[in-house]
Every structure is written in structure tokens, then in C-alpha cells.
Biopython code that builds the backbone (N, CA, C, O; Angstrom):
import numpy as np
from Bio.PDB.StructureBuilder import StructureBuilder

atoms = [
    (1, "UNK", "N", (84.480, 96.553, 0.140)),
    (1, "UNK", "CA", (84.968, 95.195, 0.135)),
    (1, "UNK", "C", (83.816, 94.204, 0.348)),
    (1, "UNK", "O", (83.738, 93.201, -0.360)),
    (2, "UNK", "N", (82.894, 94.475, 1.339)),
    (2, "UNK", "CA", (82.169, 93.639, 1.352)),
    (2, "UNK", "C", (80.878, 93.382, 0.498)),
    (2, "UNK", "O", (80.193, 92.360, 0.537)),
    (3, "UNK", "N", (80.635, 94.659, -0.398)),
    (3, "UNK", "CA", (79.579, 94.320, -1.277)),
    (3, "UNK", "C", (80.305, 93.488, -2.666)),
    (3, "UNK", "O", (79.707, 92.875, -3.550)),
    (4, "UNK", "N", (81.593, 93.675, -2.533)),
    (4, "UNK", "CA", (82.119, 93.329, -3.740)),
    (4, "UNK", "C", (82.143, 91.468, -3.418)),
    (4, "UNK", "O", (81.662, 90.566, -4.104)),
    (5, "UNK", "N", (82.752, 91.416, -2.370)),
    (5, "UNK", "CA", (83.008, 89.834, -1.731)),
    (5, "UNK", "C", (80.892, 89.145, -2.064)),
    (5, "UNK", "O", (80.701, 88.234, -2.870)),
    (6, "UNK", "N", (79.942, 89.658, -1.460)),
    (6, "UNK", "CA", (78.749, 89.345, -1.830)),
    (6, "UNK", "C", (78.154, 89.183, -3.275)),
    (6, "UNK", "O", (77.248, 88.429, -3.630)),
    (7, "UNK", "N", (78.959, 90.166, -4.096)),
    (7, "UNK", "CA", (78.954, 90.367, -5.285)),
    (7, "UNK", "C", (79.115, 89.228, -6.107)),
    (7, "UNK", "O", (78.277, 88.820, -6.911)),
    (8, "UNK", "N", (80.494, 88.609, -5.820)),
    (8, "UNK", "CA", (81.279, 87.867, -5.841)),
    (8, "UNK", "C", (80.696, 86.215, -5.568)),
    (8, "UNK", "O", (81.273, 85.179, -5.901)),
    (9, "UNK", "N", (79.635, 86.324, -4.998)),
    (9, "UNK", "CA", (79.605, 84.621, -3.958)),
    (9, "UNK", "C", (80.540, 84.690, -3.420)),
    (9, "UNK", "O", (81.008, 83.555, -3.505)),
    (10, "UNK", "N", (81.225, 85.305, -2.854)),
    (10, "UNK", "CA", (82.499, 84.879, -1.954)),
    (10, "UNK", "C", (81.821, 84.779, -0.654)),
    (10, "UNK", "O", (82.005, 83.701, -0.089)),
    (11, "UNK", "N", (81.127, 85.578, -0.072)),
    (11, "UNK", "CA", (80.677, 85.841, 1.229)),
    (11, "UNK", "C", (79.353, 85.849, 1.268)),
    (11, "UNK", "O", (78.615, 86.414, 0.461)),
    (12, "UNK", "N", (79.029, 85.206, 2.228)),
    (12, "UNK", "CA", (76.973, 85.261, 2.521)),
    (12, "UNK", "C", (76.925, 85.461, 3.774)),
    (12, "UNK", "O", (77.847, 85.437, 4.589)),
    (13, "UNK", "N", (75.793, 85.669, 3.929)),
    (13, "UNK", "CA", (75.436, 86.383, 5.640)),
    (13, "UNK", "C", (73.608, 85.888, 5.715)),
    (13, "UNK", "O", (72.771, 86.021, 4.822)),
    (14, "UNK", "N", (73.432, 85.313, 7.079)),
    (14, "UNK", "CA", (72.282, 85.108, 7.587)),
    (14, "UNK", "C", (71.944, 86.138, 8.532)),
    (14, "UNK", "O", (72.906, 86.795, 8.931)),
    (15, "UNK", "N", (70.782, 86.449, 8.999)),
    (15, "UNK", "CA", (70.658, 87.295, 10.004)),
    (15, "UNK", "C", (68.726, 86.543, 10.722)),
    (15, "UNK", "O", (67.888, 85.818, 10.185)),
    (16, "UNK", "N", (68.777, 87.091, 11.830)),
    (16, "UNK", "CA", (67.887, 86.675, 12.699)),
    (16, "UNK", "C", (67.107, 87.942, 13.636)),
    (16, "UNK", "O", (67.769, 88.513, 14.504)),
    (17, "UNK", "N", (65.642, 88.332, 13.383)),
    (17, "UNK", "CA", (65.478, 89.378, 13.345)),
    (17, "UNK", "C", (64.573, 89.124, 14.583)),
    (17, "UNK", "O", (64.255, 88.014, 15.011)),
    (18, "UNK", "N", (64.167, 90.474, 15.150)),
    (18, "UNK", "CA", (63.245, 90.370, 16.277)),
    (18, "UNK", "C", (61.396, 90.248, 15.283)),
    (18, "UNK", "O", (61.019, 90.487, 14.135)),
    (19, "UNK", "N", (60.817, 89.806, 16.416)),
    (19, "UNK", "CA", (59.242, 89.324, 15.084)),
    (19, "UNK", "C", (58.976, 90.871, 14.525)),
    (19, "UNK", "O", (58.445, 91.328, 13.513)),
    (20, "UNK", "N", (59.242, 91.107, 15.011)),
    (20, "UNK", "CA", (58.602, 93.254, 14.358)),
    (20, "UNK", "C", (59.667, 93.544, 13.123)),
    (20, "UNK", "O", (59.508, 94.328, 12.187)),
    (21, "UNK", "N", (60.713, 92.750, 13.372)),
    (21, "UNK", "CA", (61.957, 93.150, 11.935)),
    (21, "UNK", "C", (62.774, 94.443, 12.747)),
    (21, "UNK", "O", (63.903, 94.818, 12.431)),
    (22, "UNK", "N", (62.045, 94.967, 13.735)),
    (22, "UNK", "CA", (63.016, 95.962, 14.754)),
    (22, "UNK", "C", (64.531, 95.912, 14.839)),
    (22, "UNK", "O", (65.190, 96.936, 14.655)),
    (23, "UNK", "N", (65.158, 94.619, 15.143)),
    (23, "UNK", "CA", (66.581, 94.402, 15.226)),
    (23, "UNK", "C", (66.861, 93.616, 14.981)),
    (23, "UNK", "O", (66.030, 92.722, 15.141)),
    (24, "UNK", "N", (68.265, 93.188, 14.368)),
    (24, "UNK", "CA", (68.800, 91.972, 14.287)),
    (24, "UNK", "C", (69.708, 91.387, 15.333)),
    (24, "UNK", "O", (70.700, 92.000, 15.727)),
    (25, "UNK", "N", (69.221, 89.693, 15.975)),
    (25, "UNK", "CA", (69.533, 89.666, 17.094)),
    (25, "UNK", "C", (70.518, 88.522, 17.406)),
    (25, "UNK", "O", (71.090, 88.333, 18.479)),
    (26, "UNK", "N", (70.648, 87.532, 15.870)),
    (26, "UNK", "CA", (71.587, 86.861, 15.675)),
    (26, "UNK", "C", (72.351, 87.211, 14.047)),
    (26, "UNK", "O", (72.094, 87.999, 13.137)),
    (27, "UNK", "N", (73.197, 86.361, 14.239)),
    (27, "UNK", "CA", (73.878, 86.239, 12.441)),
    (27, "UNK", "C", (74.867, 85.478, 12.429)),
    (27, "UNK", "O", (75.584, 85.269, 13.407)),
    (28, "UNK", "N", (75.002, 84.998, 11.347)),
    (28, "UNK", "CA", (76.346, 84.046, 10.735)),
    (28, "UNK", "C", (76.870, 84.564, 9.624)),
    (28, "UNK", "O", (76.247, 85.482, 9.089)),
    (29, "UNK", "N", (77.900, 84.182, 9.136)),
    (29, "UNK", "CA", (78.382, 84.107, 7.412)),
    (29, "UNK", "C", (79.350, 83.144, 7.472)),
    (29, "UNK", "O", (79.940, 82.598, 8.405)),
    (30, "UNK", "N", (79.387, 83.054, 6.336)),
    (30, "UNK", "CA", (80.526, 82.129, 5.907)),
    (30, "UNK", "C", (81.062, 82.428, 3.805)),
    (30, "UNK", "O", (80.531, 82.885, 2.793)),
    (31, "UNK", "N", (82.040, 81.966, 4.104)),
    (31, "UNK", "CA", (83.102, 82.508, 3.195)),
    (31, "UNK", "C", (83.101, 81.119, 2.137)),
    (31, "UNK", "O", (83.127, 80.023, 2.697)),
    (32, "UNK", "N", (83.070, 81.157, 0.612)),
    (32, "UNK", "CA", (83.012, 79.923, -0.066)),
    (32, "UNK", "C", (84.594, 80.241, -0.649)),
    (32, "UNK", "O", (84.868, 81.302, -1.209)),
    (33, "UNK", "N", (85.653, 79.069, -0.406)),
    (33, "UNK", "CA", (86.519, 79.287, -0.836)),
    (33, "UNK", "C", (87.295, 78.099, -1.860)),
    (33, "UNK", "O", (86.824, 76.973, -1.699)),
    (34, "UNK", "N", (88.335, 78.189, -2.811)),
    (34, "UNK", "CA", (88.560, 76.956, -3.574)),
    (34, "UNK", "C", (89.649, 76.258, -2.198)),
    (34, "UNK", "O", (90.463, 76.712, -1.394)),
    (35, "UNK", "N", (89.154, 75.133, -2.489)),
    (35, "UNK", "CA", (89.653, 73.930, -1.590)),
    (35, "UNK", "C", (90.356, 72.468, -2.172)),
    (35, "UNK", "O", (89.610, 71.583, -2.591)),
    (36, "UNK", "N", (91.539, 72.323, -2.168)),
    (36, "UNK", "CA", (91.958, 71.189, -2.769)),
    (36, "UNK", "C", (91.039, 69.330, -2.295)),
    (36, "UNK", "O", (90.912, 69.131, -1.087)),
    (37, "UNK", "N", (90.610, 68.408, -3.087)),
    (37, "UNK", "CA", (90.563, 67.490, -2.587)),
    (37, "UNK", "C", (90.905, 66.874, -1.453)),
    (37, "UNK", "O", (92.080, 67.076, -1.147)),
    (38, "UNK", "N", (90.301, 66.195, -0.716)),
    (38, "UNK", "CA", (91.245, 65.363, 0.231)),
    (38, "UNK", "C", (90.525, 64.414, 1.204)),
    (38, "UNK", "O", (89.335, 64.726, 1.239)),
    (39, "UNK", "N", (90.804, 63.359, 2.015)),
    (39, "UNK", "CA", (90.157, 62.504, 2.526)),
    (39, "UNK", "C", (88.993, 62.840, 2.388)),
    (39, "UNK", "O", (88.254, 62.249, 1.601)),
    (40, "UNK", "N", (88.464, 64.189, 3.366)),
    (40, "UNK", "CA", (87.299, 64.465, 3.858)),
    (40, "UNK", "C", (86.202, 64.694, 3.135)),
    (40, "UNK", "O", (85.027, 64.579, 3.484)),
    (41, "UNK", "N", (86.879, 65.199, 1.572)),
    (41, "UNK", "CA", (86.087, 65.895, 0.911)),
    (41, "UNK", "C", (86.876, 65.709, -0.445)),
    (41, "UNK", "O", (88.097, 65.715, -0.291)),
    (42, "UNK", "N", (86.189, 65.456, -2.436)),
    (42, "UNK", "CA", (86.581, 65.215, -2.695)),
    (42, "UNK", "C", (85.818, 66.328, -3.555)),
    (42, "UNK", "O", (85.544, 66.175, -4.746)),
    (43, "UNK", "N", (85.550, 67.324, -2.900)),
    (43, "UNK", "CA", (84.935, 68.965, -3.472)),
    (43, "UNK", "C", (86.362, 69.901, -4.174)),
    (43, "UNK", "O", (87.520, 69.488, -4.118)),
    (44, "UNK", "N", (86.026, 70.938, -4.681)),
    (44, "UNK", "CA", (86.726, 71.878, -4.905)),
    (44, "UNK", "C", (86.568, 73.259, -4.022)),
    (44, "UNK", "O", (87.312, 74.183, -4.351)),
    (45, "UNK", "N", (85.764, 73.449, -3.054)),
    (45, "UNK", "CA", (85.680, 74.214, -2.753)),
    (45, "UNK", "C", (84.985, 73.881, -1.045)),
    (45, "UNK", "O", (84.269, 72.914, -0.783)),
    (46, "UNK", "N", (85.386, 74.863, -0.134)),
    (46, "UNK", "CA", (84.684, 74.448, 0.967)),
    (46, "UNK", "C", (84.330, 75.648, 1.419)),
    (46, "UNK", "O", (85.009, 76.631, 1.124)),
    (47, "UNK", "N", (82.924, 75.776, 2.405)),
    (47, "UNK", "CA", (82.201, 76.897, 3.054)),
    (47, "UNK", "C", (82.675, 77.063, 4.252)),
    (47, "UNK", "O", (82.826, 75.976, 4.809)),
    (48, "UNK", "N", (82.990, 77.997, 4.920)),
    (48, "UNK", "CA", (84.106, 78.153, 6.232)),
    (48, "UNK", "C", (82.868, 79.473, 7.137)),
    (48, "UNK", "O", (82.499, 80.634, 6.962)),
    (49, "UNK", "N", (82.680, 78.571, 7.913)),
    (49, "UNK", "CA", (81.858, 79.804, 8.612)),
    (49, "UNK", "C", (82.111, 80.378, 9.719)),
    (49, "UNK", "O", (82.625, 79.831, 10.695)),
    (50, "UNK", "N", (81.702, 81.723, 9.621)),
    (50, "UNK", "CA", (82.869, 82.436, 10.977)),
    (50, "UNK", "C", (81.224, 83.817, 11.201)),
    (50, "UNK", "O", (80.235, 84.112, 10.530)),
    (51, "UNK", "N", (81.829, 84.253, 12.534)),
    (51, "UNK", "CA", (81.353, 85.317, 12.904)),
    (51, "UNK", "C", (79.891, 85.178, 13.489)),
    (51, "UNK", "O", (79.249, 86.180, 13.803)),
    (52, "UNK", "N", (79.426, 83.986, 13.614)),
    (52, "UNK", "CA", (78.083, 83.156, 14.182)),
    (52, "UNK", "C", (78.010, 83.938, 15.750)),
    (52, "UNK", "O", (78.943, 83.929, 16.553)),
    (53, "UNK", "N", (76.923, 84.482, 15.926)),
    (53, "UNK", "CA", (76.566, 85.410, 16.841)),
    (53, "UNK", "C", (75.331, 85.451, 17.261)),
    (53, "UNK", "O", (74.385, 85.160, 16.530)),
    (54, "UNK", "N", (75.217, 85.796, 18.410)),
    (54, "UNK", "CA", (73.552, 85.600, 19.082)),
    (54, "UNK", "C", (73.586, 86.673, 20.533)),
    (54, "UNK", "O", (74.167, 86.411, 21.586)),
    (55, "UNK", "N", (72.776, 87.942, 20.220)),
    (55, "UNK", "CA", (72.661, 88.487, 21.126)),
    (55, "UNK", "C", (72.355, 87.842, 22.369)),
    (55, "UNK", "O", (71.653, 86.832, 22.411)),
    (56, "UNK", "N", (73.089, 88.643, 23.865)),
    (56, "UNK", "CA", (73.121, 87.495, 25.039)),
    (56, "UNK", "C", (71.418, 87.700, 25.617)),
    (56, "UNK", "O", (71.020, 86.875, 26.440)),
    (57, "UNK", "N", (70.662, 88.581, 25.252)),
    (57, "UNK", "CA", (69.479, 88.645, 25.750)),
    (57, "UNK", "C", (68.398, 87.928, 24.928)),
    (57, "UNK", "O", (67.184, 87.967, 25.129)),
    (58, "UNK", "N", (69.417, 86.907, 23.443)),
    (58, "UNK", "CA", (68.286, 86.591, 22.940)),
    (58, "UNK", "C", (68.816, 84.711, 22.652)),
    (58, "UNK", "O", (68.317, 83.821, 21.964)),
    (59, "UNK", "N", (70.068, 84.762, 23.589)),
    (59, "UNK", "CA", (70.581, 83.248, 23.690)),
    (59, "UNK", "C", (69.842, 82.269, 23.968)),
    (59, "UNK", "O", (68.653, 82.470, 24.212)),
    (60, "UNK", "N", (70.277, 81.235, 23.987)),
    (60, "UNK", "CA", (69.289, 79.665, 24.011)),
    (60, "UNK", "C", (68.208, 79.622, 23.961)),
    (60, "UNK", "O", (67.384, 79.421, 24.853)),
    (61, "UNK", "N", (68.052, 79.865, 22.575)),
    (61, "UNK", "CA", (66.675, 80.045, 21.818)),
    (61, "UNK", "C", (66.275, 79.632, 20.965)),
    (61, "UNK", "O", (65.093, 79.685, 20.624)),
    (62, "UNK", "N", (67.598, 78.861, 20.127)),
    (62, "UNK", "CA", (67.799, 77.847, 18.781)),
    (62, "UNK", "C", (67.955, 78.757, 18.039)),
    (62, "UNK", "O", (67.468, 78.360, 16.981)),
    (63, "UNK", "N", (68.405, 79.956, 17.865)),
    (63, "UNK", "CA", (68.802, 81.097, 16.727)),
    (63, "UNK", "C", (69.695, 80.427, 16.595)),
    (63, "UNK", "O", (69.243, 79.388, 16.112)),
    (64, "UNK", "N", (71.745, 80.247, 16.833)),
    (64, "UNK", "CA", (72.373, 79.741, 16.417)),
    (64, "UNK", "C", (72.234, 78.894, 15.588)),
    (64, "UNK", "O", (72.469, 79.074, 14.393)),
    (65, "UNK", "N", (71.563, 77.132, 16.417)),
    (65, "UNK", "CA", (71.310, 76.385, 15.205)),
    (65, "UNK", "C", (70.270, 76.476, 14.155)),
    (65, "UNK", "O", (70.104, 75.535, 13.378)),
    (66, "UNK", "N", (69.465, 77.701, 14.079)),
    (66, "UNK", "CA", (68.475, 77.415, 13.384)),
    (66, "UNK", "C", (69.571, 78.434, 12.230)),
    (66, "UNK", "O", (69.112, 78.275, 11.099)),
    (67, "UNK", "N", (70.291, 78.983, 12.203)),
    (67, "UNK", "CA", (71.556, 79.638, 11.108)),
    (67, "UNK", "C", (71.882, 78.788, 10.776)),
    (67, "UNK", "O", (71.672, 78.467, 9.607)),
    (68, "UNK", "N", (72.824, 77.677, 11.968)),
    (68, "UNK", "CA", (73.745, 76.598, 11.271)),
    (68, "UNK", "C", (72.667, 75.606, 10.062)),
    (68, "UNK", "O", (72.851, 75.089, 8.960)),
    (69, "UNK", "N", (71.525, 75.730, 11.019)),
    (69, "UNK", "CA", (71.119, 74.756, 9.660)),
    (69, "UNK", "C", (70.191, 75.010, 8.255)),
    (69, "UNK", "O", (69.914, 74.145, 7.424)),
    (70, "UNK", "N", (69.759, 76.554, 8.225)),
    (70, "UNK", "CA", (69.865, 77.643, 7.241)),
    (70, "UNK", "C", (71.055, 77.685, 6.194)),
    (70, "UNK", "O", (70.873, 77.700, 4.977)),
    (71, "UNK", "N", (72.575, 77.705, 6.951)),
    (71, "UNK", "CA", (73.721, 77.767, 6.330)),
    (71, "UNK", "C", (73.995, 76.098, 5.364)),
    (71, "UNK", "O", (74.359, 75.973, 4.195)),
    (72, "UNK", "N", (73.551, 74.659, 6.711)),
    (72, "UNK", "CA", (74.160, 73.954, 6.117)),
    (72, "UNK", "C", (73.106, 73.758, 4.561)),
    (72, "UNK", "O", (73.673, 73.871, 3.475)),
    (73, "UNK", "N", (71.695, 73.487, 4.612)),
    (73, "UNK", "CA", (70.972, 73.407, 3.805)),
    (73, "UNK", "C", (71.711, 74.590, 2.475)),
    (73, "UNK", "O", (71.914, 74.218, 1.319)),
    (74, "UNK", "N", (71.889, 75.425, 2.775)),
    (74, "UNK", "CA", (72.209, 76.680, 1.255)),
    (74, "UNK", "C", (73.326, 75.881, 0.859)),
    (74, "UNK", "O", (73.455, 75.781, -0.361)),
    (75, "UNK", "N", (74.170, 75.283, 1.569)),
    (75, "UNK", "CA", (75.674, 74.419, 1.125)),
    (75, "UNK", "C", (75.225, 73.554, 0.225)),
    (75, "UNK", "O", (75.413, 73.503, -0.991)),
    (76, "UNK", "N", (74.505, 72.759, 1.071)),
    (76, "UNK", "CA", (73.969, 71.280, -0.398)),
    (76, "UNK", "C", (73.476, 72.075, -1.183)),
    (76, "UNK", "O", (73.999, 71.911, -2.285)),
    (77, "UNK", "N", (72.584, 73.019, -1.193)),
    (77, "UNK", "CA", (72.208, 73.268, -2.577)),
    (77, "UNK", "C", (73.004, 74.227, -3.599)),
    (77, "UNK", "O", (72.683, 74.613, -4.722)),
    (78, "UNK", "N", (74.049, 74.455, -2.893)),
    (78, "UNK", "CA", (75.382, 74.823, -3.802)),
    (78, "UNK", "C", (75.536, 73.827, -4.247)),
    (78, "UNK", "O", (75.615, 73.913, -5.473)),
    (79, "UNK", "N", (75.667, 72.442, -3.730)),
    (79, "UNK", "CA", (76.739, 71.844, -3.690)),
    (79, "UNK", "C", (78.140, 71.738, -3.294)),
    (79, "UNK", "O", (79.133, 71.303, -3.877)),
    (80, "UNK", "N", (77.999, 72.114, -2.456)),
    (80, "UNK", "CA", (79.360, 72.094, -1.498)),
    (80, "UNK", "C", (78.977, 71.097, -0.590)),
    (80, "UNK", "O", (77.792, 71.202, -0.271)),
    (81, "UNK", "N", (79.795, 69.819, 0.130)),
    (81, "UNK", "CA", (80.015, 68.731, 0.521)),
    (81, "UNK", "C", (80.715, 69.190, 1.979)),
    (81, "UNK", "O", (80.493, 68.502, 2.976)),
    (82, "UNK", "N", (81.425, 70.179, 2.047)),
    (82, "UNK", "CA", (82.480, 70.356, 3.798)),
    (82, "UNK", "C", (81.948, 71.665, 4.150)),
    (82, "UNK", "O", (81.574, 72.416, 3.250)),
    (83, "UNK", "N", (81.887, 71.958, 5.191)),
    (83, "UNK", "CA", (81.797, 73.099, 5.870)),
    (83, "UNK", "C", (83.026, 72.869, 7.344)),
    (83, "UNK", "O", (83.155, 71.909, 8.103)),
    (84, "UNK", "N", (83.668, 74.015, 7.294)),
    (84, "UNK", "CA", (84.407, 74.058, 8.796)),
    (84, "UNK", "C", (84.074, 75.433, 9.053)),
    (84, "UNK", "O", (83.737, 76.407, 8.380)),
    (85, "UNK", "N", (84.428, 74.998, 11.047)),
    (85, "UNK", "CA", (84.451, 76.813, 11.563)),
    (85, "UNK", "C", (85.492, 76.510, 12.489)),
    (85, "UNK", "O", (86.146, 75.470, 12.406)),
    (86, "UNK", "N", (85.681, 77.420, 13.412)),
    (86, "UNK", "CA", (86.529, 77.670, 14.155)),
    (86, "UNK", "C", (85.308, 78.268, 15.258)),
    (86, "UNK", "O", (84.432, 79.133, 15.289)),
    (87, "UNK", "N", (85.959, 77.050, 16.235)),
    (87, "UNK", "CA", (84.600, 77.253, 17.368)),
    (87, "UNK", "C", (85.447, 77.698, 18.769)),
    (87, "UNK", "O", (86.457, 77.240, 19.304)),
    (88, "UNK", "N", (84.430, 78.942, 19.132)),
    (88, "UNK", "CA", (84.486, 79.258, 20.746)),
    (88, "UNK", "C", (83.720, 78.359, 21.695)),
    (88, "UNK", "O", (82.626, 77.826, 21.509)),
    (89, "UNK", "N", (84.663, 78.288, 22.946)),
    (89, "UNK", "CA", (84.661, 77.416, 24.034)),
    (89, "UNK", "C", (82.976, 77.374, 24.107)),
    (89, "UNK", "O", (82.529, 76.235, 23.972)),
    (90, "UNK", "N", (82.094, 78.305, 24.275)),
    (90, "UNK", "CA", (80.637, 78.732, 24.204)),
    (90, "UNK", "C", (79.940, 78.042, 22.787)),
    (90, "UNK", "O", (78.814, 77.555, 22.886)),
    (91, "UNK", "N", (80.631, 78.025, 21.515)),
    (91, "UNK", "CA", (79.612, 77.185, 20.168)),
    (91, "UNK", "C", (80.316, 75.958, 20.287)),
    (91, "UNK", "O", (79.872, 75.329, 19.326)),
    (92, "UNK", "N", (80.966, 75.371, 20.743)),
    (92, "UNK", "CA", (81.757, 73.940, 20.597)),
    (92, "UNK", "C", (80.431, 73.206, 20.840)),
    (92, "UNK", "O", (79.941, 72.870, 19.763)),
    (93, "UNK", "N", (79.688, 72.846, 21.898)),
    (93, "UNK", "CA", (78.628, 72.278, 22.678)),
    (93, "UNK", "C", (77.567, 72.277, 21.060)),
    (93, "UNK", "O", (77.216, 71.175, 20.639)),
    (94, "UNK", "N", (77.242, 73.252, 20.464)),
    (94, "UNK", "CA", (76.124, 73.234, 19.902)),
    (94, "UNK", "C", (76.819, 72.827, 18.223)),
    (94, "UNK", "O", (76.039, 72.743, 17.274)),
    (95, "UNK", "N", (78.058, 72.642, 18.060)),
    (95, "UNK", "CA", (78.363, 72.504, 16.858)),
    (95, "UNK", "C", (78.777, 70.636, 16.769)),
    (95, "UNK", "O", (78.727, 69.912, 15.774)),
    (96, "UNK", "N", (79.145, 70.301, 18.094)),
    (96, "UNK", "CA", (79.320, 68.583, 18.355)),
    (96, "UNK", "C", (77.970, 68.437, 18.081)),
    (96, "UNK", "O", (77.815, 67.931, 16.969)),
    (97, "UNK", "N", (77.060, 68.650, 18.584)),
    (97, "UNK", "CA", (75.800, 68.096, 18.592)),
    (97, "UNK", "C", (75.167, 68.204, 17.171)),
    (97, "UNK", "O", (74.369, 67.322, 16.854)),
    (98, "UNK", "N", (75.430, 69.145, 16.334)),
    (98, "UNK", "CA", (75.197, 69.330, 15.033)),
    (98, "UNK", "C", (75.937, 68.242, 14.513)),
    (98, "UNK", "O", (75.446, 67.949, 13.423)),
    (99, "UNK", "N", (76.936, 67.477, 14.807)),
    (99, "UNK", "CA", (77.401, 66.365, 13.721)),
    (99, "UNK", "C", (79.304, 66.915, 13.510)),
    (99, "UNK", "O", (80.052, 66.141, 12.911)),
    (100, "UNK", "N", (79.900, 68.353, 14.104)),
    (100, "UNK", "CA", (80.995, 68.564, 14.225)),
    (100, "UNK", "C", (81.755, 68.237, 15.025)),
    (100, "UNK", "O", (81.390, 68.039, 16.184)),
    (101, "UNK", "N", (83.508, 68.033, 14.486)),
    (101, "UNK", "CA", (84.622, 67.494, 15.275)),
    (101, "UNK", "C", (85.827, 68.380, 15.261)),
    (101, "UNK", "O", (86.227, 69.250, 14.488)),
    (102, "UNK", "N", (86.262, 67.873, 16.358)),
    (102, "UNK", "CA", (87.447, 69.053, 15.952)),
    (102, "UNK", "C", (88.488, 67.805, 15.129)),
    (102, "UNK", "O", (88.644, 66.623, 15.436)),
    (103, "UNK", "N", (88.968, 68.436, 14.226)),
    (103, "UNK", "CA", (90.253, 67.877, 13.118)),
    (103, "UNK", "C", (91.370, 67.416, 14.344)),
    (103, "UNK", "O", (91.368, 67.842, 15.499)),
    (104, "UNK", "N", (92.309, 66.435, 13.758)),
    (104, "UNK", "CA", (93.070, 66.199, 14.300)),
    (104, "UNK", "C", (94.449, 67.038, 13.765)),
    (104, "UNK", "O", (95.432, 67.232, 14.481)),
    (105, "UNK", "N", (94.344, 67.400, 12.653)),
    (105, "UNK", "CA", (95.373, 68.536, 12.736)),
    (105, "UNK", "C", (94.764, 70.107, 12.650)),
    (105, "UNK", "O", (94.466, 70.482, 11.516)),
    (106, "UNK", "N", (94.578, 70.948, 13.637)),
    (106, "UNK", "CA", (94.573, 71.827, 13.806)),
    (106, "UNK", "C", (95.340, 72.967, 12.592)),
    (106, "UNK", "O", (96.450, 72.841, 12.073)),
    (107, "UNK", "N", (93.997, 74.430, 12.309)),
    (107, "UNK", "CA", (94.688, 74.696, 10.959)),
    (107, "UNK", "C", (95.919, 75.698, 12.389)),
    (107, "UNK", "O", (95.793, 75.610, 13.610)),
    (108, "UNK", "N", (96.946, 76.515, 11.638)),
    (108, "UNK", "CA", (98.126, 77.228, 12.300)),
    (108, "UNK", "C", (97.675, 78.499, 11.514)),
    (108, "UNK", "O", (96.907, 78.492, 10.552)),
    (109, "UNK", "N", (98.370, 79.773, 12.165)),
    (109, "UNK", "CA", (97.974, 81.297, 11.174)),
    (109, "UNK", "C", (99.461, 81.734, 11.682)),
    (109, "UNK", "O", (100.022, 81.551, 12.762)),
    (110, "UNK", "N", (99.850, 82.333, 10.572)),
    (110, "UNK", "CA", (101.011, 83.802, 10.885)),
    (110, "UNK", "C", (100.446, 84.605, 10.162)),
    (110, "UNK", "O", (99.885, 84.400, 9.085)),
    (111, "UNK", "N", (100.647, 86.070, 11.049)),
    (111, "UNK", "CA", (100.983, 87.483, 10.462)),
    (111, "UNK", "C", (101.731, 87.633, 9.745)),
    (111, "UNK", "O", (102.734, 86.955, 9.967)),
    (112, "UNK", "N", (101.770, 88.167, 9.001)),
    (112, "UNK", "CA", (102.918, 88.499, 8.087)),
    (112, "UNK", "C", (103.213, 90.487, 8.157)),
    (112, "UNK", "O", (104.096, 91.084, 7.541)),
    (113, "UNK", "N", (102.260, 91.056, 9.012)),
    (113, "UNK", "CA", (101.771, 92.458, 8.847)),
    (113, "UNK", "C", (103.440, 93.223, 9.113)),
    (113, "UNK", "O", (103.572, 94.446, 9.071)),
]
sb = StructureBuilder()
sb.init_structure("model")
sb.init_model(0)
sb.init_chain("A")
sb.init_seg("    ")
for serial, (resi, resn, name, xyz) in enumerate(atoms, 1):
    if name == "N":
        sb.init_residue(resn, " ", resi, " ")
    sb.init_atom(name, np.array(xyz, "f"), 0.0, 1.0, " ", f" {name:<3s}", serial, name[0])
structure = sb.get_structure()
């Protein structure tokens, strides 16, 4: 699934390595999906990024934002105009300061399983 989704442009992935290339000690991805018009954005498609991670022995170090802004730069040069994520109590702090808000309508999920 996931080489096919990469395959695809559907899915991209950053990663953040130790200087030797030894381990990888952060990462992001995000998902390009079709997106209807609307106030915010008058795109067809928006970049949704999830899974943004930073080993705790290698935290506050600017790995996170140096992804987020790896990720946002690859967006413009898609051309893609919106990016959203879904932020933990821990990335909220570093994603306000990047220029993010939380929406006033909140997205909702059901299972259907």
C-alpha cells in the first residue's frame, strides 16, 4: 500500500537523520488529497500532514520545524495553496508559531468498521 500511495503522489515522507545517516530521528508525511474550493482556499487539492515525529532524545532541536518547512516549501512548488494537520497538545505551540490556527469548525470522524 504504501509504495503504491508514493507511487501515486498520494503520500510523501520527510525524514531527519543522525549526521553519520546511522538513524532516523525525526519524520513527517503528508497525504495530497482532491479538495473542493472554499473560503480558505480556492485550490483543488489540499496537503494534510500527519504522523510528524521527533525522537524524545533528539527534541527541541528545530527538526520538527525544519520538516514543517521542508514540507511547506515542496507544497508551493506543487502548487498547492492549504496545508492542514491535526495537532497534539505537544505540536500545537510550534505549529501557531509557524502561521497555524485551529478552524472554527472542527473536522468530526466515524467508524464505520
Amino acid at each position: 500500500m504504501a509504495r503504491r500511495c508514493h507511487a501515486a503522489g498520494v503520500y510523501r515522507a520527510w525524514l531527519a537523520e543522525t549526521t553519520d545517516a546511522a538513524s532516523v530521528v525525526a519524520g513527517a508525511g503528508l497525504s495530497v488529497i482532491p479538495w473542493p474550493p472554499g473560503p480558505r482556499s480556492l485550490g483543488d487539492r489540499l496537503a494534510f500532514v500527519y504522523n510528524v515525529y521527533t525522537e524524545p532524545e533528539h527534541r527541541h532541536r528545530g527538526l520538527a520545524r525544519r520538516l514543517m518547512t521542508t514540507i511547506h516549501d515542496w507544497c508551493r512548488g506543487e502548487g498547492l495553496d492549504a496545508v492542514a494537520l491535526n495537532a497534539s497538545e505537544f505540536g500545537q505551540p510550534l505549529y501557531e508559531d509557524m502561521g497555524y490556527h485551529v478552524a472554527p469548525n472542527p473536522m468530526m470522524y466515524l467508524s464505520l468498521k
